[in-house]
C-alpha positions in Angstrom: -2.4 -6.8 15.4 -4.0 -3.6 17.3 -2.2 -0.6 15.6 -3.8 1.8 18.5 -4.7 4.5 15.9 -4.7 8.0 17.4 -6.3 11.0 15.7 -4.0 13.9 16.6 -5.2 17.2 14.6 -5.5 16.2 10.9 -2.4 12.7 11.5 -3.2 9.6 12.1 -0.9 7.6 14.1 -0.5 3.9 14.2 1.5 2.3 17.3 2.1 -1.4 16.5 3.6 -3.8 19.2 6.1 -6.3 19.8 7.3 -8.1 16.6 6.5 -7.6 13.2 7.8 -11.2 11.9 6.6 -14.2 10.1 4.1 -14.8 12.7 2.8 -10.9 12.9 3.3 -9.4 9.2 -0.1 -10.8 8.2 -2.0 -9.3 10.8 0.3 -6.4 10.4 -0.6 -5.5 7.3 -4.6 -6.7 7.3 -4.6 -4.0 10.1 -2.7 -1.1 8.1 -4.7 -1.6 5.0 -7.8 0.4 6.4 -5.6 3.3 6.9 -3.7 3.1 3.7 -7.4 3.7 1.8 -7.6 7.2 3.7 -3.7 8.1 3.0 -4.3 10.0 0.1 -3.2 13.8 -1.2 -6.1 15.4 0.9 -6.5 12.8 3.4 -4.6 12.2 6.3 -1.2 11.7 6.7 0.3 8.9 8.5 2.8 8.7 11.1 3.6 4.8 12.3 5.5 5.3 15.8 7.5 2.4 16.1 8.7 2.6 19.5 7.2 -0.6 20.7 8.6 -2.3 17.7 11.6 -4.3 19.1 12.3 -6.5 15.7 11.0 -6.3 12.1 11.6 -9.4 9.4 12.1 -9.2 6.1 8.3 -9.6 5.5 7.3 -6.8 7.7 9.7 -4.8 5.6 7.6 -6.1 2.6 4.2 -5.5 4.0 5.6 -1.5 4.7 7.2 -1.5 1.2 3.7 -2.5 -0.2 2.1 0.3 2.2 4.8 2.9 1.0 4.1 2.2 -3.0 0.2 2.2 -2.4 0.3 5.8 -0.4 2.7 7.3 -3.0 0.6 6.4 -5.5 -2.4 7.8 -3.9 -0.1 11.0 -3.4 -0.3 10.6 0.3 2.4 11.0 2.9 3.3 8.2 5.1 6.3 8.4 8.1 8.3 6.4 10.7 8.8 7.6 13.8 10.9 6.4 17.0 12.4 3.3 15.6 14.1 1.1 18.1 18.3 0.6 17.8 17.6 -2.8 16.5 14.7 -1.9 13.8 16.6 0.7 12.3 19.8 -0.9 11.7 17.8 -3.5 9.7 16.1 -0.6 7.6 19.6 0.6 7.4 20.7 -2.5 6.3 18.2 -2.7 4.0 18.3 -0.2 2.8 14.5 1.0 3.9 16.0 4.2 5.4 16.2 5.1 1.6 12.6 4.2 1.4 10.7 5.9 3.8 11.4 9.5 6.0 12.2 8.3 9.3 12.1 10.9 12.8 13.9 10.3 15.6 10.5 10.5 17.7 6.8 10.8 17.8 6.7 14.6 17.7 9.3 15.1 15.2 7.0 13.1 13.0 3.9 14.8 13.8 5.2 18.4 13.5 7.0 17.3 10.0 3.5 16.0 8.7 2.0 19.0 9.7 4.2 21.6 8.0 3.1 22.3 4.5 5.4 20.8 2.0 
C-alpha cells in the first residue's frame, strides 16, 4: 500500500487509500513501519489523513493499535485526521476514538502537531 508520505515543515503525513481490510492491513502496516522508527520524542510527528479511507476492519484497527503503542513508547506523537463518516463510527464503535486524537481535517492535524504541547 503507497501511504504518499508528505514532508510538511517538521510532520510527516501518510495518505493511505481505499480499504484497510483483510486484504490491505498487511501491506498497511509493512508500509507504516518505516515511519513508526522516526516517530520518536524529537523526531517527527505523524499525521495519517484518512480521507481516502472509505472502510477500516478490525485488523486495520489492530495494525494502528500496534502503531499507537510502538510511537507512545518511543514518546512520539501520532494523529488521525479527516476520517470518513463510515471509518469513524467504527473507531467510535470501537472504541479507537479513545485511543488515538482524531481532527476533523488535514490542517487541524497539522497545526495541532505543530503547537508545542
Amino acid at each position: 500500500m503507497d501511504l504518499q508520505p508528505k514532508q510538511e515543515g517538521s510532520t510527516i503525513v501518510l495518505s493511505p487509500a481505499g480499504r484497510i481490510d483483510h486484504t490491505h492491513a498487511d501491506a498497511f502496516k509493512l508500509a507504516l513501519d518505516p515511519h513508526l522508527a522516526d516517530c520518536r520524542k524529537d523526531g517527527a510527528p505523524l499525521v495519517i489523513d484518512f480521507s481516502n479511507v472509505n472502510y477500516i476492519s478490525s485488523i486495520g484497527l489492530r495494525a494502528l493499535m500496534v502503531a499507537i503503542k510502538q510511537v507512545k513508547a518511543q514518546g512520539g506523537r501520532m494523529v488521525l485526521a479527516a476520517l470518513q463518516p463510515l471509518v469513524l463510527e467504527v473507531f467510535t464503535i470501537s472504541r479507537f476514538d479513545m485511543l488515538f486524537e482524531i481532527f476533523p481535517d488535514r490542517a487541524a492535524a497539522l497545526a495541532a502537531v505543530t503547537v508545542a504541547p
